[in-house]
KOLFIDO-578556 format. One record per residue (C-alpha): x, y, z; residue in one letter; residue number from 1. Coordinates in pm, whole numbers, plus 50000, padded with zeros to 5 digits. Layout:
BEGIN
r xx->X | yy->Y | zz->Z | resn->A | resi->NUM
...
//
This chain:
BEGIN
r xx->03318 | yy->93212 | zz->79216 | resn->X | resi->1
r xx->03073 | yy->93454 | zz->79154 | resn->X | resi->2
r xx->02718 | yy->93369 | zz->79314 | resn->X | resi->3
r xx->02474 | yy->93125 | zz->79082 | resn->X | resi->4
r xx->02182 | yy->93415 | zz->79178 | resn->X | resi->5
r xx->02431 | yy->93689 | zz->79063 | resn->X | resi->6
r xx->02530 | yy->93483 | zz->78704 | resn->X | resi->7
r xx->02151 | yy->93412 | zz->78687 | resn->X | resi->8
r xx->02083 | yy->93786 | zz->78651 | resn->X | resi->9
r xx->02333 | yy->93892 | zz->78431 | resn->X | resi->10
r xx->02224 | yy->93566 | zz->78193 | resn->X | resi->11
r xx->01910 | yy->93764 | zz->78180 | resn->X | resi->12
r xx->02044 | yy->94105 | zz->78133 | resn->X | resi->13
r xx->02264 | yy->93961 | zz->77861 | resn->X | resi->14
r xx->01950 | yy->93759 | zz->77699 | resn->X | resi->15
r xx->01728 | yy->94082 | zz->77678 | resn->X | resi->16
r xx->02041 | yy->94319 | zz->77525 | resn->X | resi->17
r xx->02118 | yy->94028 | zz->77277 | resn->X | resi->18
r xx->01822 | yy->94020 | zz->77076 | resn->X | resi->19
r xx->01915 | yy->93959 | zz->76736 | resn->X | resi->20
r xx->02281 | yy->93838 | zz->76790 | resn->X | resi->21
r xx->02301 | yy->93501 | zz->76670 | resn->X | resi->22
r xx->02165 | yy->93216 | zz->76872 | resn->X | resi->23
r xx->02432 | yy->92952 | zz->76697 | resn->X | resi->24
r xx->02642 | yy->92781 | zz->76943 | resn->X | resi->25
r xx->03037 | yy->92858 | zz->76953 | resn->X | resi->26
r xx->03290 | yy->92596 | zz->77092 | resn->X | resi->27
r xx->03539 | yy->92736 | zz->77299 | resn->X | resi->28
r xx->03853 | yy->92536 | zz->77338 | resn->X | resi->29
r xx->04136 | yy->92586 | zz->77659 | resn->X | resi->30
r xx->04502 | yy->92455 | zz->77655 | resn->X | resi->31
r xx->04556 | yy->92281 | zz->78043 | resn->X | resi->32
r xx->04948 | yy->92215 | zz->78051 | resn->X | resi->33
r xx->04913 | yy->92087 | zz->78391 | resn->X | resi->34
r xx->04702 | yy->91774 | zz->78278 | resn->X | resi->35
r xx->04807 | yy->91761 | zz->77943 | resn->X | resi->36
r xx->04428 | yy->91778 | zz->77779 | resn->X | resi->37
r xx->04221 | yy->92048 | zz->77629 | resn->X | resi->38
r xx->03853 | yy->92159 | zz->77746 | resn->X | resi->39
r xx->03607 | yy->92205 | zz->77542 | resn->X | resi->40
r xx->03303 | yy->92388 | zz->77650 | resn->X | resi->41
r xx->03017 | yy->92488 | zz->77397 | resn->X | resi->42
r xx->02888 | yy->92814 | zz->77459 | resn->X | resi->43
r xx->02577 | yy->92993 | zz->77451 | resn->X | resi->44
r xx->02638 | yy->93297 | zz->77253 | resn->X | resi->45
r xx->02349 | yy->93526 | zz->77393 | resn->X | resi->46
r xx->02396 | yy->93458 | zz->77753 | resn->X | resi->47
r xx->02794 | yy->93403 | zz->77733 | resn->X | resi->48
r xx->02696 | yy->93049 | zz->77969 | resn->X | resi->49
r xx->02940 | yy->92764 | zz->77908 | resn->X | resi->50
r xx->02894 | yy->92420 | zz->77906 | resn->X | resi->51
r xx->03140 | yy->92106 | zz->77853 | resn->X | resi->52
r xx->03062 | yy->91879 | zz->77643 | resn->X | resi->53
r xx->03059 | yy->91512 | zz->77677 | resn->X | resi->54
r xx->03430 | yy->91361 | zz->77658 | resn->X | resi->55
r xx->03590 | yy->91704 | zz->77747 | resn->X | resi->56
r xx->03869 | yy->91747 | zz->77870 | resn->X | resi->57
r xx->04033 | yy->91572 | zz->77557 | resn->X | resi->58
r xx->04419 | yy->91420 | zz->77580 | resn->X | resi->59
r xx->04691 | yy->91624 | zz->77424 | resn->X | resi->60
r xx->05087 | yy->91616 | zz->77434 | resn->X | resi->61
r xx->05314 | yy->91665 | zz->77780 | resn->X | resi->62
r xx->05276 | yy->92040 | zz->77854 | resn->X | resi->63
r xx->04972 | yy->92188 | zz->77627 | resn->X | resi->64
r xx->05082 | yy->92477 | zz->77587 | resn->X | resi->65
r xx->04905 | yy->92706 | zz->77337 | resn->X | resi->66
r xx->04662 | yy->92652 | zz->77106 | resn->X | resi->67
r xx->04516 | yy->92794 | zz->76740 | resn->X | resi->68
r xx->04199 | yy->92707 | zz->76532 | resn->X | resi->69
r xx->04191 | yy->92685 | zz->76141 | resn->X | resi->70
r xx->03957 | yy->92971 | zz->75976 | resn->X | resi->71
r xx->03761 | yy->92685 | zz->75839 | resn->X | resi->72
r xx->03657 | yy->92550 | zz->76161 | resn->X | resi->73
r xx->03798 | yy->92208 | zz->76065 | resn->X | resi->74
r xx->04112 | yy->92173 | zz->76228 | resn->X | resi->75
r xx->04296 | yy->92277 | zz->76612 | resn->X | resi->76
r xx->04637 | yy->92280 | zz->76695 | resn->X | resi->77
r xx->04833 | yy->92229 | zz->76979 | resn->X | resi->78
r xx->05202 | yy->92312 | zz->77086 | resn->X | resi->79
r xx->05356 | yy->92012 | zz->77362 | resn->X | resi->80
r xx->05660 | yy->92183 | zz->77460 | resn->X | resi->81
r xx->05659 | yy->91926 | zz->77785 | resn->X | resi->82
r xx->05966 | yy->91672 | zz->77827 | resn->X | resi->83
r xx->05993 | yy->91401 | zz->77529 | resn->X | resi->84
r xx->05736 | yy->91640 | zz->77320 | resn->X | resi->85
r xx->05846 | yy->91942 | zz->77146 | resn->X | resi->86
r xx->05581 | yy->91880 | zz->76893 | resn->X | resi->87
r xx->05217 | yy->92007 | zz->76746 | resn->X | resi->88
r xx->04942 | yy->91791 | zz->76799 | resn->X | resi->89
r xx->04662 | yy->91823 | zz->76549 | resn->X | resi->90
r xx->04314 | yy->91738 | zz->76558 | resn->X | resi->91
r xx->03980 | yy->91759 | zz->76355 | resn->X | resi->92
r xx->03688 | yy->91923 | zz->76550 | resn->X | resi->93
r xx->03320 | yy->91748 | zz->76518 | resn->X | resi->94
r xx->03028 | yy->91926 | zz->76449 | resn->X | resi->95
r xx->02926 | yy->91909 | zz->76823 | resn->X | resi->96
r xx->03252 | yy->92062 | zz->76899 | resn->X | resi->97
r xx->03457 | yy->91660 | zz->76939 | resn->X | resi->98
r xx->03811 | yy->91629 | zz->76911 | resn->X | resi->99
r xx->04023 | yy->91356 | zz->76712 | resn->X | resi->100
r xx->04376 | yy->91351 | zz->76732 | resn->X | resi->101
r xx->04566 | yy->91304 | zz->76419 | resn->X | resi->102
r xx->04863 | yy->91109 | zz->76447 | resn->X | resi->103
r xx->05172 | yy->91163 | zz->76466 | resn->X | resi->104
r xx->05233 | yy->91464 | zz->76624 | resn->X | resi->105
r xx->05471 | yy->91692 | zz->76453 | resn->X | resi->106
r xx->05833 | yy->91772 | zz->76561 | resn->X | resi->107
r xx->05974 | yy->92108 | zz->76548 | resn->X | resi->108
r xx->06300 | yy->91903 | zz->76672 | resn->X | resi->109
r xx->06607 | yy->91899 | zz->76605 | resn->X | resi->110
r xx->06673 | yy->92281 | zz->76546 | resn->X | resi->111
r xx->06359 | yy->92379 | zz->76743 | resn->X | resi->112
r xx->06269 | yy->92363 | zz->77098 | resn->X | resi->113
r xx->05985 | yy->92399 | zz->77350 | resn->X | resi->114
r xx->05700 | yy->92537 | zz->77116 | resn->X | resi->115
r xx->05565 | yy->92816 | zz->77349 | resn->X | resi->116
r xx->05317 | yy->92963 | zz->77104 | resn->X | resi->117
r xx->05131 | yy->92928 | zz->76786 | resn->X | resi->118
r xx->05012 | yy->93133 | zz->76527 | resn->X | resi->119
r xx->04809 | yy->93096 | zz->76157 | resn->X | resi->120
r xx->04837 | yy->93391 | zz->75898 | resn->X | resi->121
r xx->04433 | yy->93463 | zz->75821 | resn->X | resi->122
r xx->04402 | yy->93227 | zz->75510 | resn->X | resi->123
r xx->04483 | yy->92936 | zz->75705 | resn->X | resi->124
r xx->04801 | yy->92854 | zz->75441 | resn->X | resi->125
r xx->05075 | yy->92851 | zz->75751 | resn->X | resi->126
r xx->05149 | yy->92771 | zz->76070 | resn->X | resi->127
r xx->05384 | yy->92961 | zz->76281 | resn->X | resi->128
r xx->05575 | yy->92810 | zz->76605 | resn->X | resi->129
r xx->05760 | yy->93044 | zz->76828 | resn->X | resi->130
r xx->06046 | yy->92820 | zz->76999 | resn->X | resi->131
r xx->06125 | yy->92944 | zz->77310 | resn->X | resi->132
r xx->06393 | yy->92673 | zz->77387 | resn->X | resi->133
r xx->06620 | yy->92756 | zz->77049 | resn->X | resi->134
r xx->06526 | yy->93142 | zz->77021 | resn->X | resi->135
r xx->06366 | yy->93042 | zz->76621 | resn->X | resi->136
r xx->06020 | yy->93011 | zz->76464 | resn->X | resi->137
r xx->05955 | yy->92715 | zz->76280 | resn->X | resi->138
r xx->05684 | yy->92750 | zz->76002 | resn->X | resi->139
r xx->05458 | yy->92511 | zz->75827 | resn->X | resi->140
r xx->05244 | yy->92511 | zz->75513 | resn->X | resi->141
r xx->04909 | yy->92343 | zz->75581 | resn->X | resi->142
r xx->04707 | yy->92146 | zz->75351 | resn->X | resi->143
r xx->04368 | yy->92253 | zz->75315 | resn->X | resi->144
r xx->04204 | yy->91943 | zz->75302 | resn->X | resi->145
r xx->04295 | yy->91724 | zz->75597 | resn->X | resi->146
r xx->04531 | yy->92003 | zz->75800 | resn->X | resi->147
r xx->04846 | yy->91837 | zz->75779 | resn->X | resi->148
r xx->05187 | yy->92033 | zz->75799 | resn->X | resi->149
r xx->05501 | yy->92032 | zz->75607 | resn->X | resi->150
r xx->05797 | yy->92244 | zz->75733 | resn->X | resi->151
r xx->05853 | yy->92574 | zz->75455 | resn->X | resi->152
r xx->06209 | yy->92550 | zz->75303 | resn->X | resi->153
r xx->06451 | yy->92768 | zz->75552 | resn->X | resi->154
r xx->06275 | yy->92696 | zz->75836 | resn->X | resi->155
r xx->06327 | yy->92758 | zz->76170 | resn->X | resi->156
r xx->06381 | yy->93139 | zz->76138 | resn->X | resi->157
r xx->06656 | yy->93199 | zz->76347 | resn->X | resi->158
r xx->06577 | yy->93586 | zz->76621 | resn->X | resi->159
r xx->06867 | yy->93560 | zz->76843 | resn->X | resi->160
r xx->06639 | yy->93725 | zz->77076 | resn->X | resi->161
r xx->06462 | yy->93529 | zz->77350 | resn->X | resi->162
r xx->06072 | yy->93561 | zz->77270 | resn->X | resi->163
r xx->05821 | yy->93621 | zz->77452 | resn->X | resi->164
r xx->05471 | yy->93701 | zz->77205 | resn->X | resi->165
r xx->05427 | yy->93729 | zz->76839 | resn->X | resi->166
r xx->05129 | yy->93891 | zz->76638 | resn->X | resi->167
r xx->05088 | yy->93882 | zz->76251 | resn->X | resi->168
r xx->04890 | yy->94169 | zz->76096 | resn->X | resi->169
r xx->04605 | yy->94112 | zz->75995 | resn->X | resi->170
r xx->04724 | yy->94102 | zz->75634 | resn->X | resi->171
r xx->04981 | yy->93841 | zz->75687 | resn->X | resi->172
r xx->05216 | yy->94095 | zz->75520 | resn->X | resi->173
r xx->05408 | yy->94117 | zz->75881 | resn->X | resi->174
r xx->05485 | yy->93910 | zz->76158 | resn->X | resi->175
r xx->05585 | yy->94123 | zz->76465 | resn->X | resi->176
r xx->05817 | yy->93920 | zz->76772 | resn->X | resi->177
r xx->05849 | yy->94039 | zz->77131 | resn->X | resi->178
r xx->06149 | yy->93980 | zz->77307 | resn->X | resi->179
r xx->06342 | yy->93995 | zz->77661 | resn->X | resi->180
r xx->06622 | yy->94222 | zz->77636 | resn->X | resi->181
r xx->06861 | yy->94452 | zz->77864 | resn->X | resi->182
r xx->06779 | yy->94711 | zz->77954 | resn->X | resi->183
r xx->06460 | yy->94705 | zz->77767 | resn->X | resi->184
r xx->06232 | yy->94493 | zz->77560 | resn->X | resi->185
r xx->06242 | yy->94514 | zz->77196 | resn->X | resi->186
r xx->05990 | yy->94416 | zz->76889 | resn->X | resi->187
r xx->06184 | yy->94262 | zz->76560 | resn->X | resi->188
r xx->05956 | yy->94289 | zz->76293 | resn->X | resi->189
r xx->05969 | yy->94049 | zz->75987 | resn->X | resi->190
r xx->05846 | yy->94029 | zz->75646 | resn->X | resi->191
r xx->05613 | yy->93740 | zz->75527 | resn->X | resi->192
r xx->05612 | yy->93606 | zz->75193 | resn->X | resi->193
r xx->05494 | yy->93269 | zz->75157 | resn->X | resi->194
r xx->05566 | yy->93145 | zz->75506 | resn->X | resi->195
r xx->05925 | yy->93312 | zz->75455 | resn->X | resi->196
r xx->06083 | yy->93555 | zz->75750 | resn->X | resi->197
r xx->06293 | yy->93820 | zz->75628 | resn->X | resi->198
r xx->06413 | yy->94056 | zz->75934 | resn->X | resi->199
r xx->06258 | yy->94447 | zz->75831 | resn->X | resi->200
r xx->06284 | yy->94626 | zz->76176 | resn->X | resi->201
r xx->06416 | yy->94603 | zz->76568 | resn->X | resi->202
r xx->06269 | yy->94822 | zz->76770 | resn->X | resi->203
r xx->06300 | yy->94945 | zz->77148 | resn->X | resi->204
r xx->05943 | yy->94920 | zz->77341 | resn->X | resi->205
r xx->06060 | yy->95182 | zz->77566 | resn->X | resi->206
r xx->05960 | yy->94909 | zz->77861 | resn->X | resi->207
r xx->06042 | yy->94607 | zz->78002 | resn->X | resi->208
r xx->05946 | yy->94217 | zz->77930 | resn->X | resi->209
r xx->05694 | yy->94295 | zz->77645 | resn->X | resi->210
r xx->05503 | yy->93984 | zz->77716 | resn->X | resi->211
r xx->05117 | yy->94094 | zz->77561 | resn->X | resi->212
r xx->05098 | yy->94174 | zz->77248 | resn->X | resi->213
r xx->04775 | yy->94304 | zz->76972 | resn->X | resi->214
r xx->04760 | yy->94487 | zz->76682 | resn->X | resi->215
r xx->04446 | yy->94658 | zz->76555 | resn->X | resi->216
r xx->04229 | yy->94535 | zz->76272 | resn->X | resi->217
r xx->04321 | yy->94792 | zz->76026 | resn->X | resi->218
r xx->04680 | yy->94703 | zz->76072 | resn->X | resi->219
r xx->04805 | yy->95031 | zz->76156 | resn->X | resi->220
r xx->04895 | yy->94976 | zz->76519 | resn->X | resi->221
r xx->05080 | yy->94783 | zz->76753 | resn->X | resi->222
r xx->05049 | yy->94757 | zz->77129 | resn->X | resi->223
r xx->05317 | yy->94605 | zz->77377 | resn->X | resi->224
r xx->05217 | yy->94524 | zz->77766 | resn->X | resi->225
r xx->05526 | yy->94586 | zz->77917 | resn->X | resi->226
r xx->05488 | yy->94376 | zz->78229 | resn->X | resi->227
r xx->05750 | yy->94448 | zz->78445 | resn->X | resi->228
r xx->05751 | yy->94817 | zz->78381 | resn->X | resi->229
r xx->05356 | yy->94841 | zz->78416 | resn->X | resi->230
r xx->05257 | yy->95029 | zz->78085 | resn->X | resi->231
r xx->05159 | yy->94999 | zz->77766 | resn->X | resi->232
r xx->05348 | yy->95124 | zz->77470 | resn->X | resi->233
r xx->05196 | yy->95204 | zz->77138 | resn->X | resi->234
r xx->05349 | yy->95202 | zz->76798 | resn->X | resi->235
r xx->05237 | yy->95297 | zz->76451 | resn->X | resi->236
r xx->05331 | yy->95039 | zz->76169 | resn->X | resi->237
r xx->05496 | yy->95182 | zz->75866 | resn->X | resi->238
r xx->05462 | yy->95028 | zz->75516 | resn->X | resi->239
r xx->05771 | yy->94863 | zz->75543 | resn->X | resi->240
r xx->05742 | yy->94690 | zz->75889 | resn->X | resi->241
r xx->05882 | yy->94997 | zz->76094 | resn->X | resi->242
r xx->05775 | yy->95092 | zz->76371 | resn->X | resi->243
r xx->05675 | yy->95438 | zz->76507 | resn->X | resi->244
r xx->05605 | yy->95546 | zz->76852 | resn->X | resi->245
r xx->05305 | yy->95721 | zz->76919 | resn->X | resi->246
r xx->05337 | yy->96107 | zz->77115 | resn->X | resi->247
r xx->05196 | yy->96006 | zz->77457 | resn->X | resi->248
r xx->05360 | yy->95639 | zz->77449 | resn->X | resi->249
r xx->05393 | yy->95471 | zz->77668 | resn->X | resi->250
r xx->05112 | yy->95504 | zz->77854 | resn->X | resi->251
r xx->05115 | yy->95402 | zz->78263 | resn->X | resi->252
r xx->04836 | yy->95115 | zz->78387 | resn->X | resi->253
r xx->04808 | yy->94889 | zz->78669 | resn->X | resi->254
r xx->05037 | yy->94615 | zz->78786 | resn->X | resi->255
r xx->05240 | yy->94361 | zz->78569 | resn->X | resi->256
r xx->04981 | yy->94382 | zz->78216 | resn->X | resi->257
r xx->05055 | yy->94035 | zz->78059 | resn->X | resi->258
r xx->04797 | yy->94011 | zz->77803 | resn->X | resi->259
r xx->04630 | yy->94240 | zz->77572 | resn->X | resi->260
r xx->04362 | yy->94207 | zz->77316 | resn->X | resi->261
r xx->04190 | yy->94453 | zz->77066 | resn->X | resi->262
r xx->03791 | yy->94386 | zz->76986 | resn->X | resi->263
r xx->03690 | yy->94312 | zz->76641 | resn->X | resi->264
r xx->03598 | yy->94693 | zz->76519 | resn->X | resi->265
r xx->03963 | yy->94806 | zz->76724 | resn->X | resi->266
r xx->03746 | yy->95003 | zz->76928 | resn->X | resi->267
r xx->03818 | yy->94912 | zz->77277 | resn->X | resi->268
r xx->04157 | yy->94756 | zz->77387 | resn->X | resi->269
r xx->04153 | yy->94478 | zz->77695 | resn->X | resi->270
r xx->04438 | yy->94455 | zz->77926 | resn->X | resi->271
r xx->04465 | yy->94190 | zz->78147 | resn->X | resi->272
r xx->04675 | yy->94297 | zz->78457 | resn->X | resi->273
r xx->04801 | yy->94006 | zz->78653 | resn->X | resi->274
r xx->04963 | yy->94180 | zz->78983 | resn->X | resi->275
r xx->04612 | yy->94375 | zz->79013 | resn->X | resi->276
r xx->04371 | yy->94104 | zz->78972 | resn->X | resi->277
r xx->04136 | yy->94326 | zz->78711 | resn->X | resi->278
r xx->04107 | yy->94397 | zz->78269 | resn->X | resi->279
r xx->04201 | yy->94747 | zz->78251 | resn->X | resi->280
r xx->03971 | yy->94875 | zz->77933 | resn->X | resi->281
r xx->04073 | yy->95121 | zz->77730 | resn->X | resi->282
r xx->03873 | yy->95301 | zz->77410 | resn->X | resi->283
r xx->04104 | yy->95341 | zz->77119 | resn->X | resi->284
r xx->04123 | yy->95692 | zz->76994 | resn->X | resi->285
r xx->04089 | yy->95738 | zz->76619 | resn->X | resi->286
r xx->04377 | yy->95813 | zz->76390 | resn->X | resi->287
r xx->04628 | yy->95830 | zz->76670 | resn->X | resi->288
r xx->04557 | yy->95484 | zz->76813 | resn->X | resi->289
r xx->04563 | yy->95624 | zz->77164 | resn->X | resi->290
r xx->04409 | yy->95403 | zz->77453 | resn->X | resi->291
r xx->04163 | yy->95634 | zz->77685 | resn->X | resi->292
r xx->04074 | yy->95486 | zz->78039 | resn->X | resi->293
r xx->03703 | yy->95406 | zz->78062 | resn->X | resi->294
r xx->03587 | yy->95573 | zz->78363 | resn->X | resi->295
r xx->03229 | yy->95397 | zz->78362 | resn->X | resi->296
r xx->03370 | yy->95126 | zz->78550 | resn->X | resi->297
r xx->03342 | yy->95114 | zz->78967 | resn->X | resi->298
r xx->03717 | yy->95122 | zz->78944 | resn->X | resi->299
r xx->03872 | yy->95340 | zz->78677 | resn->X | resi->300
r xx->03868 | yy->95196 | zz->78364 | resn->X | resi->301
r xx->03947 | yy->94840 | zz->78492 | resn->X | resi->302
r xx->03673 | yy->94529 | zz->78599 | resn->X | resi->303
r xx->03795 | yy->94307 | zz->78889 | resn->X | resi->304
r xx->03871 | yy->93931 | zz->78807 | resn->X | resi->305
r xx->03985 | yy->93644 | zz->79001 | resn->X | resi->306
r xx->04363 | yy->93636 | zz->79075 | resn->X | resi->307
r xx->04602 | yy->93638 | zz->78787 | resn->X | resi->308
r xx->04430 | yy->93714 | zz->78475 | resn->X | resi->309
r xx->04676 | yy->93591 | zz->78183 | resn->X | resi->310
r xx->04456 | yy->93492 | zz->77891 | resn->X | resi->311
r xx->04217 | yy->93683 | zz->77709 | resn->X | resi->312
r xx->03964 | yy->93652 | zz->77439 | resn->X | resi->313
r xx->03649 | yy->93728 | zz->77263 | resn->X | resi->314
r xx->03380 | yy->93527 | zz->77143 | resn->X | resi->315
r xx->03278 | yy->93575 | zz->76762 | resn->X | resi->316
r xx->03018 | yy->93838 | zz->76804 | resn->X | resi->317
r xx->03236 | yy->94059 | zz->77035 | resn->X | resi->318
r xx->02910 | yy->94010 | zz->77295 | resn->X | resi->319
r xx->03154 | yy->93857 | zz->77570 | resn->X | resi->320
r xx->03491 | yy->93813 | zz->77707 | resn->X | resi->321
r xx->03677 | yy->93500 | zz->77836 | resn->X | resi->322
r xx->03943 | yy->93549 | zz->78071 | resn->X | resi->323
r xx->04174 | yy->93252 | zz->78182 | resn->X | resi->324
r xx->04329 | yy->93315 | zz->78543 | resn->X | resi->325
r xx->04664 | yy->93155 | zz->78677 | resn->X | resi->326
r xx->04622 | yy->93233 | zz->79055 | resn->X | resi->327
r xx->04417 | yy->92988 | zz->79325 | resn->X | resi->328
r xx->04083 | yy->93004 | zz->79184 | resn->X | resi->329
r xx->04240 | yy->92891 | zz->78844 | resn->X | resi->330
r xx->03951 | yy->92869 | zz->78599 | resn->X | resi->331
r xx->03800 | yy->93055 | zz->78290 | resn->X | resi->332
r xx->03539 | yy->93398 | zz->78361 | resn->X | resi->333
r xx->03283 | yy->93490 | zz->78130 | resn->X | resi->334
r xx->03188 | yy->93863 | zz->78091 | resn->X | resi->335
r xx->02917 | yy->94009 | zz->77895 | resn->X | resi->336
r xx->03078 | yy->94344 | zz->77690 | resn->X | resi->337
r xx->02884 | yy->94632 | zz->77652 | resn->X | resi->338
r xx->03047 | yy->94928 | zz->77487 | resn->X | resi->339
r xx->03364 | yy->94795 | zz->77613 | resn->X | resi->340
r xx->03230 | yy->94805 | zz->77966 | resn->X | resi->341
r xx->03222 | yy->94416 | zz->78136 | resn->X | resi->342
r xx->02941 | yy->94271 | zz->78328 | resn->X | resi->343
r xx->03029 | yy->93952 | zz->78537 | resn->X | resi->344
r xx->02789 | yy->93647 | zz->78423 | resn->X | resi->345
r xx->02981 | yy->93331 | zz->78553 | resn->X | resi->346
r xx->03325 | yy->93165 | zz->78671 | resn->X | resi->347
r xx->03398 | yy->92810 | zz->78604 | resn->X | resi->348
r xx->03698 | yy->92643 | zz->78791 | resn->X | resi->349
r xx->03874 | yy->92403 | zz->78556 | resn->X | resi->350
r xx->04098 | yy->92285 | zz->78857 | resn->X | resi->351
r xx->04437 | yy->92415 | zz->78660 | resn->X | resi->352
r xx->04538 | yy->92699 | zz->78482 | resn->X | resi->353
r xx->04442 | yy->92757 | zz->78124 | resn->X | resi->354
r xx->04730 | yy->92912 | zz->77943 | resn->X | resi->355
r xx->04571 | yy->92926 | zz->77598 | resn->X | resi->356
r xx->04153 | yy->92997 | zz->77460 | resn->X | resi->357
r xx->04040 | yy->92984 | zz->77169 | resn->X | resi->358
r xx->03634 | yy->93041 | zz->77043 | resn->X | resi->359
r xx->03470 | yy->92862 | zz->76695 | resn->X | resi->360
r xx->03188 | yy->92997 | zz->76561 | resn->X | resi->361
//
């Protein structure tokens, strides 16, 4: 854990480089799968400081897995892909950040198994549950007013691929699936219409286990973390759901990436490299959608972090960074961003590994 004098300082740095950001709180919500509950920490949106709030952490399903807030700031879901689960929890959220489970839970059984990850097209109208236990995606509709889900006629989606991420564009228009694969990874890329899956591309990532996955906010690229082959491929998006690889893809970075994550002008791209113990960061090069190192950094283009950085993400304002880490110091880090470059401010332990953040403005 980074010293209290050392968070203290960059709290102040952050305070004075902040002025006129918005001083509104954010929640930020973490999936614990070990304890089966969700923390909830409100935080401070000039300094990047976090602070749980009374009641947190809050009880969820056996194995919280991952989790995904409505764009109305009303509703949070939860995948339970632990034993006697396979189902999504849903609850409201307070205006102090509270959370009240809404019961029951939803089953993606019988044809679906172990929901691994979940996903919500940018109007909030579905809901979509990547099963890594039957190789399908189930996919809800959800009602506006109180959040409940009904399953969309056809669903599960069958892949016959074993996933491992999934991204939608930011249009909704296309859902994109990672998968494990011999001798490489591959990407099928689907078609969305009304919650429908209709299979419009396979693709080779030229790497292997493409477990991180972003796309930039324009839509027009794709990025795959190959973990096991330690690079980064890149991929531009064709009308129709094809993809391209870019000239210069893929591109080599440090060991076993497992998480990757664009900010909200697809300036700067974050990789969170597990086997090094650092966020490799990366400006995005216009028109080609080329990542460049950073070399403003102590190490080249990468930040150090505690052991095992798997989970990324970005408060509203783009000000700071959250990174959830797997290894012995298992807790969330807070990073204040500045032109992509990341400052340390503070590391709170949350005694197990949080596989899953999310951030409410």
């Amino acid at each position: 854990m980074f010293q209290k004098a050392l968070g203290l300082l960059f709290v102040l740095a952050s305070t004075a480089l902040c002025i006129g950001c918005s001083t509104t709180s954010h929640f930020l919500f973490a999936a614990l799968p070990a304890t089966n509950q969700v923390a909830v920490y409100r935080e401070d949106p000039t300094a990047g400081v976090l602070t749980q709030i009374s009641g947190s952490p809050f009880a969820v399903g056996d194995g919280a897995q991952s989790l995904v807030l409505h764009p109305s700031g009303k509703f949070l879901y939860v995948a339970n892909p632990g034993q006697n689960e396979n189902d999504i929890s849903l609850f409201t959220i307070a205006s102090n950040g509270t959370l009240t489970e809404v019961f029951p839970r939803i089953s993606v059984l019988p044809l679906g198994s172990l929901p691994q990850l979940l996903l919500m097209d940018p109007a909030g109208g579905f809901l979509y549950v990547e099963n890594a236990g039957s190789d399908n995606i189930s996919v809800f509709s959800i009602n506006a007013t109180n959040g409940a889900l009904t399953p969309v006629a056809g669903s599960p989606f069958s892949l016959g691929l074993s996933p491992l991420n999934m991204r939608l564009t930011p249009s909704g228009k296309f859902l994109f699936v990672s998968a494990a694969s011999e001798p490489l990874g591959l990407i099928a890329g689907f078609s969305v219409s009304s919650g429908t899956l209709q299979l419009a591309s396979l693709t080779n990532t030229d790497g292997i286990n493409p477990f991180g996955l972003a796309i930039d906010p324009a839509g027009k690229f794709l990025y795959a973390a190959n973990t096991s082959s330690n690079s980064i491929s890149i991929f531009s998006i064709g009308s129709s759901g094809s993809l391209t690889e870019v000239p210069g893809s893929p591109l080599n970075t440090y060991s076993a990436p497992a998480a990757l994550l664009l900010d909200p002008k697809g300036q700067f791209l974050y990789a969170a490299d597990q086997g090094a113990n650092n966020v490799a960061v990366y400006s995005i090069t216009s028109g080609t959608g080329l990542p460049v190192g950073l070399t403003t950094s102590t190490t080249l283009f990468a930040f150090a972090t505690e052991t095992g950085p798997s989970v990324l993400a970005l408060d509203p304002n783009g000000g700071h960074l959250f990174v959830g880490n797997q290894g012995s110091g298992a807790g969330i880090q807070s990073f204040q961003v500045i032109t992509g470059n990341l400052n340390p401010v503070f590391t709170y332990k949350v005694g197990n590994t949080p596989s899953s953040i999310a951030i409410l403005p």
